[in-house]
C-alpha positions in Angstrom: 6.8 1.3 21.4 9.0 2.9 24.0 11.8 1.4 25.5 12.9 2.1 29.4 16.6 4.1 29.4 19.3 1.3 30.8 19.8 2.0 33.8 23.1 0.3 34.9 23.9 -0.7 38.9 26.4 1.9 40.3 29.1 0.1 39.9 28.6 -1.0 36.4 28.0 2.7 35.7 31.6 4.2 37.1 34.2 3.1 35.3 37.2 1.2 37.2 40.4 3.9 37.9 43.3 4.3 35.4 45.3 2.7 37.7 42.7 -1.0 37.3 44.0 -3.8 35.7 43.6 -4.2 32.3 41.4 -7.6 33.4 39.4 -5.4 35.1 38.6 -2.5 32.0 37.4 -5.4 30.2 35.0 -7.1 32.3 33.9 -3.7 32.9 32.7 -3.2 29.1 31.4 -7.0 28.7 29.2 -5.9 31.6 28.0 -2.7 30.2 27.4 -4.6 26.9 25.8 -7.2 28.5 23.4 -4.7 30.8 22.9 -2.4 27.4 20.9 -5.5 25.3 23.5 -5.0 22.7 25.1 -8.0 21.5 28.8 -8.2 20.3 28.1 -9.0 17.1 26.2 -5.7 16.2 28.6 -3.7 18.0 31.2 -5.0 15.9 29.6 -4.7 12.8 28.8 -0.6 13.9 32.3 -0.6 14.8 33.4 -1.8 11.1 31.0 0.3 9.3 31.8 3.5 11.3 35.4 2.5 10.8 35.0 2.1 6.9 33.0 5.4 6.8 35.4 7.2 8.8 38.5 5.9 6.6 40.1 4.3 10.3 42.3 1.7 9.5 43.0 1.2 13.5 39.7 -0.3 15.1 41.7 -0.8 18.2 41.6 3.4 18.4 37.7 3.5 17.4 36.8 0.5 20.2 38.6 2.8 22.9 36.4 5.8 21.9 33.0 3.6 21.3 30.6 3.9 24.2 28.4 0.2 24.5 25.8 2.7 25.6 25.9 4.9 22.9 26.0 2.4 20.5 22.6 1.0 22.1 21.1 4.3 22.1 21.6 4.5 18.4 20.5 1.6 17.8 16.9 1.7 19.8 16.4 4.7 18.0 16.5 3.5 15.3 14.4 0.6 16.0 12.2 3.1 17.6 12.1 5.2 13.7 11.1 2.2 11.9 8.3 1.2 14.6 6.7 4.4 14.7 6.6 4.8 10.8 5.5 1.2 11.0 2.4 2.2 12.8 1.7 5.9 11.6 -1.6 5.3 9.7 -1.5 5.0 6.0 -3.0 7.6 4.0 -6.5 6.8 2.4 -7.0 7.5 -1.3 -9.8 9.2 -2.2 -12.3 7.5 -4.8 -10.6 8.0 -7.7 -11.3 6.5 -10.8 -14.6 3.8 -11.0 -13.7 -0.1 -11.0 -13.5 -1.0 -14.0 -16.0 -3.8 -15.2 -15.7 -7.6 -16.4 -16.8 -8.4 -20.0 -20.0 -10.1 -19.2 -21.1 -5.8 -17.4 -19.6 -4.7 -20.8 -21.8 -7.0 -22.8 -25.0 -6.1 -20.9 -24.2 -1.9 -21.7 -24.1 -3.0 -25.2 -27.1 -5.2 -25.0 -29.1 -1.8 -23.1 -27.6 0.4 -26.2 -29.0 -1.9 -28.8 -32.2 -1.7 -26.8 -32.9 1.7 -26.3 -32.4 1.4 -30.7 -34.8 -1.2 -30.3 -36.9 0.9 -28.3 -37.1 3.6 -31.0 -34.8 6.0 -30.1 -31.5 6.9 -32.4 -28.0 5.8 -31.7 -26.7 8.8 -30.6 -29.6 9.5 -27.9 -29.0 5.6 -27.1 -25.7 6.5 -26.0 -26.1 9.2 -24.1 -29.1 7.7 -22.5 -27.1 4.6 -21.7 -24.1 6.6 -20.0 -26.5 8.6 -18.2 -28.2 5.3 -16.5 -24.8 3.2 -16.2 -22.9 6.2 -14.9 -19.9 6.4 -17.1 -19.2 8.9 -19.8 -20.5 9.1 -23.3 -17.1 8.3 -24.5 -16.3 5.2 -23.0 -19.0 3.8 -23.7 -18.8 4.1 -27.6 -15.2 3.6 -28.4 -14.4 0.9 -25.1 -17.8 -0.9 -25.0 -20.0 -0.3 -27.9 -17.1 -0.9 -30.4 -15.7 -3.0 -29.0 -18.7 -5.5 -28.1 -20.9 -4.7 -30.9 -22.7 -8.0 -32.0 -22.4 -8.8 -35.7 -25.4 -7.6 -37.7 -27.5 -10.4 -36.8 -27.3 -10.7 -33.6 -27.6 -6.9 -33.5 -30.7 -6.6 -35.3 -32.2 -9.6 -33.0 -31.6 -7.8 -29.5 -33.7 -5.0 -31.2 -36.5 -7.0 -32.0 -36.7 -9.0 -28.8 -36.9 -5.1 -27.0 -39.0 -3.7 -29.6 -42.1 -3.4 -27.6 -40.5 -2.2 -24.5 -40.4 1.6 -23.2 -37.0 3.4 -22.6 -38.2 3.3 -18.8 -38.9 -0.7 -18.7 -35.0 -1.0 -19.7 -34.0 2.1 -17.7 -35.3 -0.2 -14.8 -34.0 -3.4 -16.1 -30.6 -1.4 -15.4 -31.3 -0.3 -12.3 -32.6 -4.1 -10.7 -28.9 -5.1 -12.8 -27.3 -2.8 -11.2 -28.9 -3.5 -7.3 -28.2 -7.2 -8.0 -24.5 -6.5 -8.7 -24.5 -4.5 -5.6 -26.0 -7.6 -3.3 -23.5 -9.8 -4.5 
């Protein structure tokens, strides 16, 4: 967002003659203040903190120097900084690393590894078959899912039997409707 310059009537603009009253010097710079949106609260406290970083003791020196219209200036800009980093577009990240999974996906890769050993084929081709269809590596699936969700022996050895008669393509597809259901919802 831009802001219009100030533009100040004429006689605001030219400042009243050394030989003015000293009445008249200040209604001149309430005016300017006033016509320059700044209020006299954040002038002072730029005053102070210029005054403080300067090492000034004498503000009365400083506030003779200070221009109201400067002082707006500066602080528009920086109003202006902070909107237009405000609205510069934030970077996109690219894909990155997959989402990782709740425990109830977890438990249905280790129910497909247990039946692709149901289905007849050995635990190490299970696993690679099973990270080739669910997308992830070989890795993660042993040592974060199959380890870690492995059924006790019973259970285990039951999954097997109830996918005992199936093909490795009858579960390859039971994880590819799984995995176009999880995409619908």
């Amino acid at each position: 967002m831009t802001r219009k310059p100030i533009n100040l009537p004429p006689s605001i603009n030219k400042a009243p003659g050394a030989d003015a009253s000293p009445s008249a010097k200040a209604r001149w710079k309430a005016e300017r203040r006033k016509q320059s949106g700044v209020s006299l609260s954040e002038l002072c406290a730029f005053i102070d903190l210029a005054a403080k970083l300067r090492g000034v003791s004498d503000v009365r020196r400083v506030l003779e120097k200070v221009d109201p219209d400067t002082v707006a200036r500066g602080l528009l800009a920086e109003n202006d900084a902070k909107e237009a980093a405000a609205m510069r577009p934030v970077k996109k990240k690219g894909p990155g690393r997959p989402k990782l999974y709740d425990e109830r996906h977890y438990l249905y890769v280790m129910v497909t590894v247990e039946a692709y050993i149901g289905a007849g084929l050995s635990r190490s081709d299970a696993l690679d078959r099973a990270s080739d269809k669910w997308g992830r590596g070989r890795t993660y699936i042993e040592d974060d899912i199959y380890c870690r969700f492995k059924l006790e022996h019973e259970r285990s050895e039951a999954v097997r039997e109830f996918f005992h008669g199936d093909s490795v393509e009858e579960i390859d597809d039971f994880i590819r409707q799984f995995k176009a259901a999880e995409r619908q919802r």
